[in-house]
N, C-alpha and C positions, 0 to 999 in steps of 0.2 A: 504494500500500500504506500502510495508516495505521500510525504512528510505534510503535513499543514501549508508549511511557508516554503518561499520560497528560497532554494538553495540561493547563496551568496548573499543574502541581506544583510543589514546594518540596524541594529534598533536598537533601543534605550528601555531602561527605566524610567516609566514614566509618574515622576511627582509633583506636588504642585510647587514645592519650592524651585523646581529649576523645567516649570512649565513653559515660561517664557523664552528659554534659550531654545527649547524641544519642538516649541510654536515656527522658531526660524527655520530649522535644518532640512535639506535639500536632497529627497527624493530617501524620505524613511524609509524604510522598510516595514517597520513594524515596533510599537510600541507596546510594555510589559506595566500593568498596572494592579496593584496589590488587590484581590477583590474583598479584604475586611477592611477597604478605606470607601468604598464603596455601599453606602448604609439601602436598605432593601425595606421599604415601606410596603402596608397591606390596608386594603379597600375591600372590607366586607369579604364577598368569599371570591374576587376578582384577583386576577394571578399578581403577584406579590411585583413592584416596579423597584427599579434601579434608578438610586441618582445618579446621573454621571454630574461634572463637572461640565462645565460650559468650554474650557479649555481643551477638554480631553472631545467631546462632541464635535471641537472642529480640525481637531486630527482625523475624524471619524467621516467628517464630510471631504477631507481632502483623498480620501481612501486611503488611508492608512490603517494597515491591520491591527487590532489592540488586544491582547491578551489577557486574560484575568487571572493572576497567580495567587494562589489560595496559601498562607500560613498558619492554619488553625486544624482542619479537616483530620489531624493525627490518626494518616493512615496506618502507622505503625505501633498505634494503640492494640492492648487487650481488649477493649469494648469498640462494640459496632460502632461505624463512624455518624456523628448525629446528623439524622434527614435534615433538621432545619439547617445546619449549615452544608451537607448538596445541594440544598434547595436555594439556598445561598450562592451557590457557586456556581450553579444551572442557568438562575435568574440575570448571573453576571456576563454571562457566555451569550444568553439572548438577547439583551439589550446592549449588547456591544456589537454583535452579528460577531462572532469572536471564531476563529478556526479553528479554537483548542483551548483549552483550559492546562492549567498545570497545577501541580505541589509537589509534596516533597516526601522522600523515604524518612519520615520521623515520624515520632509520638513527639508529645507536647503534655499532655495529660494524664495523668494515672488515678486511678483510686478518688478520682473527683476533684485532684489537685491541680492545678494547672503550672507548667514549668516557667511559664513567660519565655521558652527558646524551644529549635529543633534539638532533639535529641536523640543519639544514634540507635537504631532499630538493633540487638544481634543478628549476626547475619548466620540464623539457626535455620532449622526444617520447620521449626513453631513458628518462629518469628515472619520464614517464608508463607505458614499457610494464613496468618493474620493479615498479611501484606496483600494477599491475594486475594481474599475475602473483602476485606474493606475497599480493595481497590474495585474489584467485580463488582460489588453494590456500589460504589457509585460512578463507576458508568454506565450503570443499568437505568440512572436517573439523569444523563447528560446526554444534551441533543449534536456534542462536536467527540472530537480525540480529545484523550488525559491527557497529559504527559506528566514525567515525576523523576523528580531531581536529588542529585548525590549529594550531602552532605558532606561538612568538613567537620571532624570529629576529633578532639584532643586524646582519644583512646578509642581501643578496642574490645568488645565484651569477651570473658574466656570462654566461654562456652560457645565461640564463632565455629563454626563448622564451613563457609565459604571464605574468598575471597570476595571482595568486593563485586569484581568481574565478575564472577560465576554466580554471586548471589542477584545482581542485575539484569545478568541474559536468562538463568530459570524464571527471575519474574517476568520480564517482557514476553519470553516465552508462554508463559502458561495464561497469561493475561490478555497479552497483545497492545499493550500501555508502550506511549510513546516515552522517549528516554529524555528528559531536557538534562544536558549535561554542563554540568558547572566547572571548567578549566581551573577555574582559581581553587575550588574545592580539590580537585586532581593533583593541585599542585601542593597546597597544605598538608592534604595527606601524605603525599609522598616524602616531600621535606622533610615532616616531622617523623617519618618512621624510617626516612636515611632507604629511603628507595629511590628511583631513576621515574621523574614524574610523566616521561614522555612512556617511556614502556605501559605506565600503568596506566595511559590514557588509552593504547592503542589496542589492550586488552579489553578497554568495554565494547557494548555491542551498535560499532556505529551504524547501521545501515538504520538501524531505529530513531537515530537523533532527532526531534524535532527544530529544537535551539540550544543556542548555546548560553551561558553567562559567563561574564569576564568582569574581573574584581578586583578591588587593594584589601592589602593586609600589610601588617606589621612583623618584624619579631620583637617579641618582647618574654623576656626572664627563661629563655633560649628554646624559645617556641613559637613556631608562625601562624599569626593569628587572622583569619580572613575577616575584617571589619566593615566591608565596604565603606569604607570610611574613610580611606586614604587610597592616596593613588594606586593605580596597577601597575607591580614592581616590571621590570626590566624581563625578569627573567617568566612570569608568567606572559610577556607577551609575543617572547621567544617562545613558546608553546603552542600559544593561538598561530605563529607563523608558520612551524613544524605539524601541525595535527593540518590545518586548514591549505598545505600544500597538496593534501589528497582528497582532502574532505570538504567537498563547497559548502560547509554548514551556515545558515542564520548565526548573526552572532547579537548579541547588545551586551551596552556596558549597564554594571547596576553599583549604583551609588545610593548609598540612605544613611545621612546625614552627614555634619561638617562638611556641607556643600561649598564648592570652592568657588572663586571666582567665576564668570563665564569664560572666558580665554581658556584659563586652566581646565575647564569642561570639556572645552573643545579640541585641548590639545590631547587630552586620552580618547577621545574618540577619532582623533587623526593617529596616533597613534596605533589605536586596534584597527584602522583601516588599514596602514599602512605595511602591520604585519600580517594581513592575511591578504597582501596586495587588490582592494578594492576602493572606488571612489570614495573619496571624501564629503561627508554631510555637509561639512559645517561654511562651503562660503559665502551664503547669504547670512547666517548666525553670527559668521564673525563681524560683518556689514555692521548690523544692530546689536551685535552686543561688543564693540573696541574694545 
């Protein structure tokens, strides 16, 4: 089945702090919008509506694809994932006219607790039939393709019985869920466990990819830490250059918070153009935003 989007694109995270620079840029691809910033109102027993934003609606009229990325949905919970929020995420998919939705290989909640972050799944035979179940139910409730993304993980659970690789191509496998692969997560991991982060990119299963993300991080107390918060280091965009020489995948940058400059915005997304040799968004953005 061919991917959602379109191989070679260019897209962003799209937030409202740096809505304005995202309004300028020059033949998007496709933009990635969190759908729990997206509040879902209800009119008697009339199907549940979405606010969008007025900013993001005129992405929407330029044709620009918009994506709804879900960070709550804890597919990798013990308990079933809760309908109100598929039906959240469903809601989000249709009033965007959206190609695909996505989240993420984590839990977030347990025992009624909520973690406030992703948290790594093990990558067990249990852990895989929960993954698969909450994933099955809710695509049984979504009118586009999933897709579901690698976390960066400061550990590994001991009871892992796969590798990463292997615990991602059984579930794609047994699911049919589209892969959104996170580079900078590939790379975190790698670093921190003193493996070779191109090898371990080339092990997952790309023919599944939907999109990609590309991210900063730090080290800090001798651990690198994915923050999107800072720039995207050097060497993860040596990666995006190396993977994206065989792979024309969708790429976007995702940034949330300590939003830089416009210039500086523009110069990581010239930047991740540059490494996966494709056009540059940004030169009407840089017009209006010097």
């Amino acid at each position: 089945m061919k991917a959602p989007l379109r191989d070679g694109a260019l897209g962003i995270g799209w937030r409202p702090e740096i809505c304005g620079v995202i309004a300028e840029l020059d033949g998007l691809g496709f933009a990635e919008v969190i759908a729990e910033s997206l509040p879902m109102h209800r009119a008697g027993r009339r199907a549940p509506e979405i606010a969008i934003p007025a900013e993001l609606t005129a992405l929407l009229d330029r044709g620009v694809a918009v994506v709804p990325h879900g960070i709550s949905l804890s597919l990798g919970g013990a308990d079933p994932v809760d309908e109100h929020r598929i039906e959240h995420l469903a809601a989000c998919a249709r009033a965007l006219g959206a190609p695909l939705v996505s989240e993420h290989v984590a839990f977030v909640r347990a025992g009624g607790l909520e973690a406030g972050h992703l948290l790594p799944v093990p990558r067990s035979k249990a852990a895989l039939e929960v993954l698969v179940r909450n994933i099955s139910r809710t695509q049984a409730a979504l009118d586009v393709p999933l897709a579901v993304e690698n976390i960066a993980a400061l550990f590994d659970w001991p009871d892992d019985e796969y590798t990463e690789a292997e615990f991602l191509t059984e579930l794609i496998d047994r699911t049919g869920v589209y892969l959104l692969l996170d580079i900078a997560n590939v790379y975190a991991n790698a670093r921190n466990r003193h493996r070779d982060p191109l090898a371990e990119l080339l092990r997952l299963p790309a023919e599944r990819i939907a999109y990609c993300h590309v991210a900063g991080g730090h080290e800090a107390d001798g651990r690198y830490h994915d923050t999107h918060t800072h720039p995207v280091p050097a060497e993860v965009l040596t990666l995006v250059g190396e993977f994206t020489a065989t792979h024309p995948v969708p790429l976007m940058l995702e940034r949330d918070g300590n939003y830089p400059p416009a210039a500086e915005l523009l110069d990581e997304l010239d930047a991740i153009a540059a490494a996966a040799d494709r056009t540059s968004l940004t030169g009407r953005a840089r017009s209006a935003h010097p």
